[in-house]
C-alpha positions in Angstrom: 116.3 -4.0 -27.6 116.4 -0.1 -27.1 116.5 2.1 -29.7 119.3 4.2 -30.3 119.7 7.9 -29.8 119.6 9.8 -33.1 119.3 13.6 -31.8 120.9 15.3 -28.6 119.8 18.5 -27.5 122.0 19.6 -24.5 121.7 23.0 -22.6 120.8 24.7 -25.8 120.0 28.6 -25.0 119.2 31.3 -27.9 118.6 34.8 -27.3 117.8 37.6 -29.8 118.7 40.5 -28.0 117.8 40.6 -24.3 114.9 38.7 -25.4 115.8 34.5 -24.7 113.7 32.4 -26.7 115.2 29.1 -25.6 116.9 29.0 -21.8 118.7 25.8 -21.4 116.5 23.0 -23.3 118.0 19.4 -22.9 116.3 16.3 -24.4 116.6 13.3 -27.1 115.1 12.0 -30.3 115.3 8.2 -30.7 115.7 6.7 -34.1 112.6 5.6 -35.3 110.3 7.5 -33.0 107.6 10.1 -33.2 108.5 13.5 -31.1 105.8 16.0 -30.4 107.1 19.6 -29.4 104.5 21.4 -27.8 103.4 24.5 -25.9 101.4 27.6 -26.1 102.1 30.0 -28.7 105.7 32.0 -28.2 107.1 29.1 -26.0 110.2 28.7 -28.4 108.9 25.5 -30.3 110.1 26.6 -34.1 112.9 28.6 -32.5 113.6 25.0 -31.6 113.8 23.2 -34.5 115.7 26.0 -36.1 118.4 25.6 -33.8 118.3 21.8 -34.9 118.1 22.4 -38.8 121.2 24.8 -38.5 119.1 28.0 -39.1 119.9 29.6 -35.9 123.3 28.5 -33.6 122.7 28.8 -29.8 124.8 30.9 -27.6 124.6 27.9 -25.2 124.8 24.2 -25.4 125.0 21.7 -28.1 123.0 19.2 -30.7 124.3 15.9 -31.5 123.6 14.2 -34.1 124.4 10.7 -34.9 126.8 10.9 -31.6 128.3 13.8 -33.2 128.6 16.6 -31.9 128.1 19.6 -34.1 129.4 23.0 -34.4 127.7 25.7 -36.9 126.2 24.0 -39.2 124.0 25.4 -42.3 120.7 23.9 -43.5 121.8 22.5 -46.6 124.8 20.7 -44.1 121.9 19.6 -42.1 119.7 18.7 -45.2 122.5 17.1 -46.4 123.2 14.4 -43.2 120.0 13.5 -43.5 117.6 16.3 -41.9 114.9 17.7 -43.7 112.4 20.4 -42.5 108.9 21.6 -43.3 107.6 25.2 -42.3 104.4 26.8 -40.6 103.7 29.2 -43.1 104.0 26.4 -46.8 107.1 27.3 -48.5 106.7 26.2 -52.0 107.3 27.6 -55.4 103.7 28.4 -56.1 103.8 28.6 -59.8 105.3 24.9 -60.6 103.5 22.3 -60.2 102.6 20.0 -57.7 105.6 17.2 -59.5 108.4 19.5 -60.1 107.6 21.0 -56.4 108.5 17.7 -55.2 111.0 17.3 -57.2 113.1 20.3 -56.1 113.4 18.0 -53.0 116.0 15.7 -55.0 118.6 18.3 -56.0 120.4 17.5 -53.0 120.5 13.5 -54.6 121.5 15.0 -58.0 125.2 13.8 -59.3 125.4 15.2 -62.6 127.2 18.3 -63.2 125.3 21.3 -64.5 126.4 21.3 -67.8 124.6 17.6 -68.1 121.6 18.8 -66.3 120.6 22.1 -68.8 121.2 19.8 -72.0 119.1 16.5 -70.7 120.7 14.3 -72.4 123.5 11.2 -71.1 124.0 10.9 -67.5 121.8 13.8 -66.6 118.7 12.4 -68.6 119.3 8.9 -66.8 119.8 10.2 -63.3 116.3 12.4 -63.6 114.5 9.0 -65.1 115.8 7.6 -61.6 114.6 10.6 -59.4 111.5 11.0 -61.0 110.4 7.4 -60.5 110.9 8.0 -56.3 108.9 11.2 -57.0 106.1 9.2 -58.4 106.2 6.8 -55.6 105.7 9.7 -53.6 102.9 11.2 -55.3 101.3 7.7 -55.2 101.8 7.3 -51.5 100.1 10.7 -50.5 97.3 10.9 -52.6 98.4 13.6 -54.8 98.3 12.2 -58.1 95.2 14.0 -59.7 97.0 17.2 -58.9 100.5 16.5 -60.2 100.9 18.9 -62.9 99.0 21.6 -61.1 100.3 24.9 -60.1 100.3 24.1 -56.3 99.9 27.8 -55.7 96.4 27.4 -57.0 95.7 24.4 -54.4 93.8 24.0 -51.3 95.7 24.7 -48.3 95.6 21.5 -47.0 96.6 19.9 -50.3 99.7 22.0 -50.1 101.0 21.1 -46.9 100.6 17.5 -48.5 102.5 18.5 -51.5 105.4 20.0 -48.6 105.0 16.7 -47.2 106.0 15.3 -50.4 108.9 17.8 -51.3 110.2 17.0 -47.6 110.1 12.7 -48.5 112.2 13.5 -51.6 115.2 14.2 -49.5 114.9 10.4 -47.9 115.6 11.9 -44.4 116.4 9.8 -41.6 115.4 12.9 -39.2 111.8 14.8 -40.3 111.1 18.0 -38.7 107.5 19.2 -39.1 106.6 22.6 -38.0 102.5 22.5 -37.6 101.9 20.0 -40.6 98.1 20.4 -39.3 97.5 23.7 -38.9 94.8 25.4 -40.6 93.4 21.8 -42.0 89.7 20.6 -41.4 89.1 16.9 -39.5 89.2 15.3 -42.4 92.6 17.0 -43.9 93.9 16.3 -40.2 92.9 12.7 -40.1 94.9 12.3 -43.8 97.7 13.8 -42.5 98.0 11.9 -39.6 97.7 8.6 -41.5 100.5 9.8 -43.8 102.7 10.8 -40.7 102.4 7.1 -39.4 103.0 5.4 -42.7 105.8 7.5 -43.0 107.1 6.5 -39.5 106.1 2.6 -39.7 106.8 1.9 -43.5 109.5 4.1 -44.0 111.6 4.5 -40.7 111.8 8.0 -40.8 112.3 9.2 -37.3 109.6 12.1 -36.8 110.0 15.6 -34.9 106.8 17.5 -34.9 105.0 21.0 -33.2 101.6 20.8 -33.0 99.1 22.3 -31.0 96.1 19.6 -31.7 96.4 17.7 -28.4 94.1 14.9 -29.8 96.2 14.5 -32.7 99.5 14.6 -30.2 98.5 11.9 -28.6 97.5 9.6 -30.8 101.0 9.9 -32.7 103.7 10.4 -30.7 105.6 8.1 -28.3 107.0 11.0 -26.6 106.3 14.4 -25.7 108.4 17.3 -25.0 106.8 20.5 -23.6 108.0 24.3 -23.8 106.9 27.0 -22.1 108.3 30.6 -22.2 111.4 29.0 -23.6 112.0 26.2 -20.7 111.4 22.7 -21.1 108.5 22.2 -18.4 108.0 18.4 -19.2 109.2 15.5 -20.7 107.8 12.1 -20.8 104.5 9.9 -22.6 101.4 11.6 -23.9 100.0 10.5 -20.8 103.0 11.4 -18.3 102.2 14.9 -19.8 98.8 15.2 -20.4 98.5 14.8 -16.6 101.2 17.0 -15.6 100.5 19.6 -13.4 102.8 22.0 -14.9 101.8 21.3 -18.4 97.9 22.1 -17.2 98.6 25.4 -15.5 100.5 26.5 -19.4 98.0 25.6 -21.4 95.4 27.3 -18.9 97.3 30.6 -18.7 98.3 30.1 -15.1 100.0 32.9 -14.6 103.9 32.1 -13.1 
């Protein structure tokens, strides 16, 4: 039984300026599935997923998502229907800790009204006891619990990509875009992350969009690969289809075009 298509990308095109970042990308994320965006640096990867988590709207073409087809849409719409987003550069709030970082990734699940939430007390006190117990869980599935009341400003790099990891599980997305969720991290911190980004696909379901430029790591996680290059799509297929695609070689060897 085939899977069934959770993300559309069709003809998208973005240009700032003269200058196009993305010139007519087309391709699909299947439900369930790992997705590796890759390419040199300034080949429109993050542009990418911006265009998918509603930060930027393309000139051109369209993204569909669960077979429909959206307009503008904001990130907290996108967040909302069940897209959630980490960032290259770790955007946390870097003098809470480590727990309430994560979370700040369950305001979106929050029902009380605000009135309930500043006095902590009837519906508001019953609805945190609830959240905070999935926040645990998640704590207890990366690792992260002998840092949990630490200022995550005062962490190790890698440990705060982990903790953006976390704050990203909070929202219980169905689609999980990662922007680099490796870069700057040792082996070791790599082969952690790696391990979390499987568990997260196999025990969870969460379907997976991620850029990396480790092409070890790339192929031992995705299913399928999707590879820019000055804003074109230049391959599509396997890790393998691409890893022995001509036109994929010549990029990453600064071939020039």
């Amino acid at each position: 039984m085939e899977s069934a298509e959770l993300l559309s990308v069709s003809n998208v095109s973005l240009s700032f300026g003269g200058v196009k970042a993305i010139s007519d990308i087309s391709f699909n994320i299947m439900k369930g599935e790992v997705r590796a965006l890759i390419g040199p640096n300034g080949a429109g990867k993050t542009s990418l997923l911006n265009v998918i988590n509603g930060f930027y709207h393309p000139q051109e073409g369209q993204i569909s998502y669960r077979g429909k087809t959206r307009k503008r849409m904001k990130p907290y719409q996108a967040a909302s229907s069940g897209i959630a987003r980490t960032f290259q550069n770790v955007a946390l709030f870097k003098g809470m800790s480590t727990l309430d970082n994560i979370m700040s990734g369950r305001s979106l699940k929050m029902r009380s009204g605000l009135f309930w939430q500043m006095i902590n007390v009837g519906p508001a006190r019953n609805e945190e006891i609830q959240h905070r117990k999935v926040v645990e869980n998640i704590i207890d599935f990366l690792e992260i619990a002998h840092i949990r009341k630490q200022p995550v400003g005062k962490l190790p790099y890698g440990l705060q990509k982990r903790v953006e990891l976390g704050r990203a599980m909070a929202m219980e997305p169905e689609l999980l875009l990662l922007d680099e969720p490796m870069a700057g991290m040792n082996l070791e911190e790599k082969e952690d992350m790696s391990r979390f980004i499987i568990d997260l696909n196999n025990e969870f379901g969460t379907t997976i969009a991620l850029i990396e430029h480790d092409m070890g790591v790339v192929m031992d996680l995705a299913d399928r690969v999707v590879v820019l290059d000055y804003g074109r799509k230049i391959a599509d297929g396997t890790p393998t289809e691409v890893q022995a695609n001509q036109a994929v070689i010549d990029a990453y060897l600064g071939v020039a075009h």
